[in-house]
Structure formats: structure tokens, C-alpha cells
N, C-alpha and C positions, 0 to 999 in steps of 0.2 A: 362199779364193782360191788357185790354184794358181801353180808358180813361173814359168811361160813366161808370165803376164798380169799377175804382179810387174814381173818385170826390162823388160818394153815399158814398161808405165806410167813406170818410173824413166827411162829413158832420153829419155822424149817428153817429162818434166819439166826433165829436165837439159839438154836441148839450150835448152829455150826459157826456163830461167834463166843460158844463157852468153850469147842475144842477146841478151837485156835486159839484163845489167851489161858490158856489148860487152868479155866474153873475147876475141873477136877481135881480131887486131892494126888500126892503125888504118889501115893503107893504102888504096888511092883505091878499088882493089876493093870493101873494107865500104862504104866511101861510097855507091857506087853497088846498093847492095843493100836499101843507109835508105827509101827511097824505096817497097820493096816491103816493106819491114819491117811494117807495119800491115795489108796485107792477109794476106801471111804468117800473119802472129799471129792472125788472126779464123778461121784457117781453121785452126791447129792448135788452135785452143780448141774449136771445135766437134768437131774429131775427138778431142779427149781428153772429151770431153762423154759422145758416143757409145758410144765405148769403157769408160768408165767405167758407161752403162748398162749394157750389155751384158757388163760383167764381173759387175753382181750382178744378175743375173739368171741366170746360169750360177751362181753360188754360192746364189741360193736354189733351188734346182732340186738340185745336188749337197748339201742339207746338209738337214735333218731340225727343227734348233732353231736359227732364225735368230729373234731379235727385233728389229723395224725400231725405227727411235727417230727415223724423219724424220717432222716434225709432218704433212705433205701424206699422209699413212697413218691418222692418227688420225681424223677422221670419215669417213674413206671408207663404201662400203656394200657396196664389191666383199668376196666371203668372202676369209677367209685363206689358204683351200686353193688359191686361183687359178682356181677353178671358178666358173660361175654370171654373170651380165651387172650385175648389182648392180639387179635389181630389187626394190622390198618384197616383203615376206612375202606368201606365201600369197595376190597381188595385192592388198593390202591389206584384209587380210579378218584377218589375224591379228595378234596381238600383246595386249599388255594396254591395257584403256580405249579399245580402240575400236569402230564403231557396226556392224564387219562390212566386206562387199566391196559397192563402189556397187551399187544396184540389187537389193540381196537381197531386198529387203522385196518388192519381187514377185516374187518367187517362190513358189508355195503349196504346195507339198512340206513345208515344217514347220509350217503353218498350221494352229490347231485349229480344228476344225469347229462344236466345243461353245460356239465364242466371240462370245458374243451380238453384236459390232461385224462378226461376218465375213459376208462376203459374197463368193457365188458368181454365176457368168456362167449356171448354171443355174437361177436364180430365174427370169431373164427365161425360158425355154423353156419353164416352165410344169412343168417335174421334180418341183420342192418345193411343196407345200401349207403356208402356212403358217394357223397355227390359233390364237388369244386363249387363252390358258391363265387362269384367276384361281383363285390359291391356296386353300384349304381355310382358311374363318374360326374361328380358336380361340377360345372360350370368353368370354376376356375381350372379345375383340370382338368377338361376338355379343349380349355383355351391353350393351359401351357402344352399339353399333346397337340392341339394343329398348328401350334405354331413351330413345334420340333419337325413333325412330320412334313408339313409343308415345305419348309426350308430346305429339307434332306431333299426332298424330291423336287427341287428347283436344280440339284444337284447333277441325278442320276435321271429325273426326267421318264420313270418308270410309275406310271400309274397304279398298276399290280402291286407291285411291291408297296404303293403308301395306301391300297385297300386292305393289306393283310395287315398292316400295321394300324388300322381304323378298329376293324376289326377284334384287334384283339382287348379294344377296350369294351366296355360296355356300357354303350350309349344307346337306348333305346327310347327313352321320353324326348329328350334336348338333340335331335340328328341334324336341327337345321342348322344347330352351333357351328356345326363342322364348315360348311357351307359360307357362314356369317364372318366367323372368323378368317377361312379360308380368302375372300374377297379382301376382308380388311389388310392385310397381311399384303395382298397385291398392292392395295393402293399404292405403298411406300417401294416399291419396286418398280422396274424397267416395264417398258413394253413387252420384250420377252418372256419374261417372268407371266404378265398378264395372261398373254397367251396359254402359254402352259396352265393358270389357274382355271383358262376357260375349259381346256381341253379335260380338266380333271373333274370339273363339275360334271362335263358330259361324259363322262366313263364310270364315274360315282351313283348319275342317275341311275335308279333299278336296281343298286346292290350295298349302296353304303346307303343313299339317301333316297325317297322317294317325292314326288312330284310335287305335292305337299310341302314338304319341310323347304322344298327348295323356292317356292311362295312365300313362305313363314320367314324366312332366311332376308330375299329381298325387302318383304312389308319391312322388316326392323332394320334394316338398312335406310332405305327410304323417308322414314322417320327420327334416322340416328342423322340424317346428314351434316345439320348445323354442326352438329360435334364432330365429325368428320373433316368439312372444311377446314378446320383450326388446324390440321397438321397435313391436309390434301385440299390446297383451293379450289382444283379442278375437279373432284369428288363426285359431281353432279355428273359433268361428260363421261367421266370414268365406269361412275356407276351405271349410267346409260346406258354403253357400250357392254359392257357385264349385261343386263337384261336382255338388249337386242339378241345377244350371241348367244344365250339360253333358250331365246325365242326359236332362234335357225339353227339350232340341235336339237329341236323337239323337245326339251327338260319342262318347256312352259306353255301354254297354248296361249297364239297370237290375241286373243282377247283380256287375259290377264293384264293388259295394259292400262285397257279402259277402264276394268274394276279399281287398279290401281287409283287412278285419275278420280273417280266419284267417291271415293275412298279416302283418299291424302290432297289437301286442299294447301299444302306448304309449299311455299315459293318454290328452293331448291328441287326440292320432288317433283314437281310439277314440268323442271328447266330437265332433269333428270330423267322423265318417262317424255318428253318433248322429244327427246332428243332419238329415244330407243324408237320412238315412233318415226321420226324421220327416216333413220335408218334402215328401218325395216319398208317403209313408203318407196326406198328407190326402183328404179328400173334394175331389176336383178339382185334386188338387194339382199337376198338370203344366200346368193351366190357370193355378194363384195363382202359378207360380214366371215366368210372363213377368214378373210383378210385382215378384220377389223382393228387388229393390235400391228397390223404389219406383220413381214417374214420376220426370223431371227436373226441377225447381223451377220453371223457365219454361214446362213443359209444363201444369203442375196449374191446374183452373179458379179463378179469384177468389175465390168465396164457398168453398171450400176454404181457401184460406191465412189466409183472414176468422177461420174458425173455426178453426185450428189456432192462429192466433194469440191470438184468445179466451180456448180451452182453457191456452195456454201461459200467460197473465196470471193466473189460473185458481190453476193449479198452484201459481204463486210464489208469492199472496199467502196459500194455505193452509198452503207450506209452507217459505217464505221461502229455498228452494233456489237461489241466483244461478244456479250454476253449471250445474243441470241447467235453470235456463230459457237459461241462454246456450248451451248445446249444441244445446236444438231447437230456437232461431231459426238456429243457423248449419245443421243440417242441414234447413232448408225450403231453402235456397239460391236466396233470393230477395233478394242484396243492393239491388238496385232497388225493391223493395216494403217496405222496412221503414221508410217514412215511416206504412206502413198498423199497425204495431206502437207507433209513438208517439202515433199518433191514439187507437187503443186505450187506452193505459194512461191519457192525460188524460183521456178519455171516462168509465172506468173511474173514474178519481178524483175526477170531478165527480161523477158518482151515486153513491160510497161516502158522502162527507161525513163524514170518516173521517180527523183525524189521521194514525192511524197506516198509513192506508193515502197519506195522500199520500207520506209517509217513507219505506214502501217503496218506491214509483214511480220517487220520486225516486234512490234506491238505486241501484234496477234501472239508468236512464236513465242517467246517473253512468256505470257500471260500463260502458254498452255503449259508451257512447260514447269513457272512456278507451282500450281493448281495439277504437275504429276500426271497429268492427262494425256501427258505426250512424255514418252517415258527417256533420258537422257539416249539410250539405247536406239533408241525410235527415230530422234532427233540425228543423232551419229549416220545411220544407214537413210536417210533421205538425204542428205549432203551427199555421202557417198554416193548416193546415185544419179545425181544433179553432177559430180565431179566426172562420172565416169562416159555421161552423155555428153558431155561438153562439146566434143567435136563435130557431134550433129547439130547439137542446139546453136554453133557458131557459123552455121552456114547459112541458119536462118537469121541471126543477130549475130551480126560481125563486130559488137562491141558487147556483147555480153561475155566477155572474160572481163574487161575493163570494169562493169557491175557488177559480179560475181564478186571481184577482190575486195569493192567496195562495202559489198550489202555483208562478207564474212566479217571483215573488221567492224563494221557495226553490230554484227550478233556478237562478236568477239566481248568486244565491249559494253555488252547487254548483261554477260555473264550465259550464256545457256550454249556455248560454243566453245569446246576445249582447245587449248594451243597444239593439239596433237591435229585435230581438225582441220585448224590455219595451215598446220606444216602442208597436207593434205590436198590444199589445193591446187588443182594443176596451175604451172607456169607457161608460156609460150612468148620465149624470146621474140621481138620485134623485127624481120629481116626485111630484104628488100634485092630486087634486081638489078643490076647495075648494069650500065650500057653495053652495047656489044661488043666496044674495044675493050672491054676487061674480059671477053670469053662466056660471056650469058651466066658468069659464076655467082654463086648467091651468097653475096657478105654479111655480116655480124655487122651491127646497127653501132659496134662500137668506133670510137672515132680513133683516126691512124696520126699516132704521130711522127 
């Protein structure tokens, strides 16, 4: 502050602390001057107000490093420099933590294009085409997809229906998977099952897969066999059989054999295209291979499963094999007909009149029914039908009621024969003719006393 805006300021003080402690003398004059004393006063306070603004303002202006220390300074927003209106920053668009200037977000100058949520005013104009992309399916999910698809269609047995469902995946590099998997998937299934796999490679040729893939498909079979083995010993014959029957639906050309062969130098493989080879070698042999998995159990006529099952009772009792009779009852795949396997074997037990043939029977009968192969159900109506024949079957064996009673109470006692069963089977009182002095009448075997 400079000295000409010192000495005012003192003087405007000093005056107006000599009329407040009335330095002036007290004559009638001052008297009449009290009166104005208070407006006075309001109006040199304002102007020492004024003055006092307007001296530091002149001093901040002439001076470089003023530091203000009046609190009405400290949140202000106006800058220091005395420049600027004291509006935010950058209209409120800057500073830390905050969302930007109202209204940015529409703006599309920083907007990506690539950002699957964005959207242009040029969609509606018809500019942009948009297009269904679906991703290229990997491996594993092409495995978990034929393995679903496959199964369904072991079901419904609709080939159509599991190429729409191929289809909708998108497999265009890996098609022979479909194929690879497709086969592995049989291994572990029936003959029937097989069949149907064959039937569906040769409907697949030309529209899911092409001739190619289905080469590619076998080469990695061929060479997976070892690993294969471990969960299918017979894999080789299996696999075989899958080749041959590609061969004789045209999927493969009959030389792809031999490529095979100067190609894969591995034991299995070798036992495996041995075998497709033989098969296709026979006398009509592109004719026997539609056959090649066999008919489907439901498909084969009656007196067919009559005599395989014949044959299979057959087998056991010459050669008391459980286990290879339990295998070709389960590959006739006829679990609804195997009420016609227990009629058999009582059948069979009543004309042996054979000890140790009812023991086997009873064995056998035991064993399947533990192992649910032969379902209680199953078991029930082949007695039943053994009970209801009886009066035929005693014409030809005139002691086979006397067996019957016996071989039940031994199944009784096996446990796989319910006592509702026993009540069941027919009785036939013992009688007899008595001479002609009694009238040719036919008495009760009971004794008279």
C-alpha cells in the first residue's frame, strides 16, 4: 500500500474516533450537530468501506505475491490470476471421477463400430446387411453333438431327422469326426445298433459327409485301434466289418483296402482290413454284407428264434458254458420273447428225465434271472405256458407231471419261482380201473376202510 492511501485512511479514522469520544468541546454547537451524528457516521463507514476496497485492489494489482487469508477467498472458483468468470472446468467435462460433459454419450465420434451394443441410424436405410455368423464347432463339440445325436437316433431310427440335426451345426473342416465318432459310439452297442450306424454312414454319404472324410474317418480308426481294444477286444473284427459294409454301399472304393494295407503296417489294422478283405472275397459277398450285423431281433421270423434258442439249450447242456449261453440269448435281442426260452428249457427237462439235467436248467434259469435278463414277468408266463400244455406234453412223457413237480420245487427253492407259481401247478389225482365186478367204475387211488 502506498503512502497517499496510508495517511487518508488514518485521518478518516481519526476524525471519527474524536466524535465518538466527543473531543469536541461541549458547547450548544456540538449539541446541535448529535442529531446528525448517526447519519453522519453510516455514511463515513461506507465510505471508509469503499476505500478500503479499492485500496487492495490497487495493491493486488501493483504487487506479484499477495497471499489473501480472508476466509470469503477460500472456496471461491474464480482463478487467482483474476482472469476467467469462475465457470467449471472444461464445462464440466473434466476433472477426476467424473462421467464427462452432459450429453457426450451422444456423440458418436468416439463410438466403436466393432461394439456389438452399437447401433447406427444407418441400419434403418438399408446401408448395412446384417448376417447370422455361427462359430466353427471344436472337436469336443462335435464329439458331445454325435454322441447326442446318435443315441436319439438309435431311438427313432430316422436318418433325416439326425441329418437335420448335423446340419445345424457347423462342421465344415472336421466332418470326418462325425463319422469317427459315430463308429466309436457303436463299438459299445448291440449288433442292431451297428447296423443302424452302417445304414446312417450310407445316407450321410453325399450330404453330411463326403467320400473323403469318410477315408479320413477310417485311416484314424485304424490307427486308434490299440486304444480302442482296451474297452472293445473285438474292435478289429468290428472295425472290419464297418469297412466292408462301406465298401458294398459304394461310401469307399473296393481298392481303398490295399492303400489301407501299404499305408498301416500295425498288427490290429492289418487283422482289421484282413478281415474286410475276406468279406468282400466271398461268393456274393456284397450281397451277404447287407446282412453283415445280422437282422434286428424284432425283425427275425418266430420259428427262427424257436430254434436258436433250441440250439442255445443245446449248446449248454453239452457243454455246461453259462456264459456263452448267456451271451447268445442277449445277442438274439429279443427281451419280450424270452418267456419262449423258459418254456424251452422245462420242455427240455421234462423229455431228459435226467437229474442232472434238471440241475443244469435250473442253473442256467437261476443265473438269468439273477443278471434281470429274464425278467420275473418273463419267468412267470413260461411256467404258465409249460402248465397249460401239460396234457399234450403227458402223452408224450407219461411221467412228466411227476418232473414238473419236482424241477418246480427245485426252482422253488432256488428263489426265482414264487409260491403263487407252486400253488399253479397243475395236480392230477392218481386213478385206476377196477375189475369188471365193480361195474368198469373208476375209483379214487384212496384206500377204503
Amino acid at each position: 500500500m502506498d503512502k497517499d492511501s496510508s495517511e487518508s485512511a488514518d485521518i478518516l479514522v481519526d476524525q471519527e474516533n474524536d466524535i465518538e469520544n466527543g473531543a469536541v468541546g461541549g458547547n450548544s454547537e456540538v449539541s446541535k450537530s448529535v442529531d446528525n451524528l448517526s447519519t453522519d457516521h453510516r455514511v463515513k463507514k461506507k465510505a471508509k468501506r469503499g476505500l478500503l476496497r479499492q485500496i487492495s485492489k490497487e495493491s493486488l494489482s501493483n504487487s506479484h505475491s499477495v497471499v489473501v487469508t480472508q476466509r470469503s477467498w477460500k472456496n471461491t472458483r474464480r482463478p487467482r490470476n483474476g482472469r476467467g468468470r469462475g465457470l467449471p472446468k472444461k464445462g464440466g467435462a473434466g476433472g477426476k471421477g467424473v462421467w464427462g460433459k452432459p450429453g457426450s454419450e451422444l456423440v458418436e465420434e468416439d463410438v466403436d463400430m466393432n461394439d456389438p451394443n452399437y447401433e447406427s441410424d444407418s441400419l434403418d436405410n438399408g446401408d448395412v446387411e446384417l448376417k447370422t455368423i455361427i462359430p466353427e464347432a471344436s472337436a469336443d463339440e462335435i464329439r458331445k453333438s454325435t454322441e447326442s445325436i446318435v443315441l436319439e437316433y438309435y431311438e427313432h431310427g430316422d436318418t433325416d431327422e439326425a441329418a437335420a440335426a448335423f446340419e445345424d451345426l457347423n462342421i465344415t473342416k472336421d466332418s470326418f469326426l462325425i463319422i469317427q465318432f459315430a463308429i466309436e459310439i457303436a463299438f459299445d452297442h448291440k449288433p442292431s445298433h451297428r447296423e443302424m450306424t452302417s445304414v446312417l454312414i450310407s445316407d450321410f454319404y453325399g450330404r453330411i459327409v463326403k467320400q473323403r472324410d469318410i477315408a479320413l474317418a477310417f485311416d484314424t480308426l485304424l490307427r486308434n485301434l490299440p486304444d480302442l481294444m482296451l474297452d472293445t477286444p473285438d474292435a478289429p473284427t468290428v472295425l472290419g466289418n464297418f469297412l466292408a459294409r462301406a465298401v458294398a454301399d459304394d461310401c469307399l472304393p473296393p481298392k481303398i483296402i490295399q492303400q489301407f494295407k501299404e499305408k498301416i503296417e500295425e498288427e490290429h489294422a492289418q487283422a482289421a482290413l484282413h478281415r474286410s478283405e475276406t468279406l468282400l472275397s466271398m461268393k456274393h459277398g456284397l450281397v451277404r454284407l447287407d446282412n453283415v450285423w445280422g437282422v434286428g431281433g424284432g425283425l427275425r421270423p418266430v420259428k427262427y428264434l424257436v430254434r436258436q434258442m433250441n440250439l442255445l439249450l443245446q449248446e449248454y447242456l453239452s457243454s455246461g458254458d453259462m456264459h456263452e449261453a448267456t451271451r447268445c440269448l442277449v445277442e438274439l435281442e429279443v427281451p419280450h420273447f424270452h418267456h419262449e426260452l423258459v418254456y424251452e428249457a422245462v420242455v427240455m427237462t421234462l423229455e431228459a428225465l435226467s437229474s442232472s439235467v434238471e440241475e443244469a436248467m435250473c442253473r442256467l434259469l437261476k443265473s438269468l434271472s439273477a443278471a434281470v435278463i429274464i425278467t420275473p414277468d418273463m419267468m412267470e408266463r413260461g411256467f404258465q405256458r409249460v402248465y397249460e400244455d401239460m396234457p399234450d406234453i403227458i402223452l408224450d412223457v407219461p411221467l412228466a407231471g411227476t418232473v414238473l413237480e419236482r424241477f418246480v420245487e427245485q426252482c422253488h427253492i432256488a428263489g426265482f419261482i414264487s409260491e403263487d407259481m407252486v400253488k399253479k401247478m397243475p395236480t392230477r389225482g392218481r386213478k385206476r380201473f377196477v375189475s369188471e365186478g365193480d361195474g368198469g367204475r373208476i375209483k379214487d387211488n384212496k384206500a377204503t376202510i
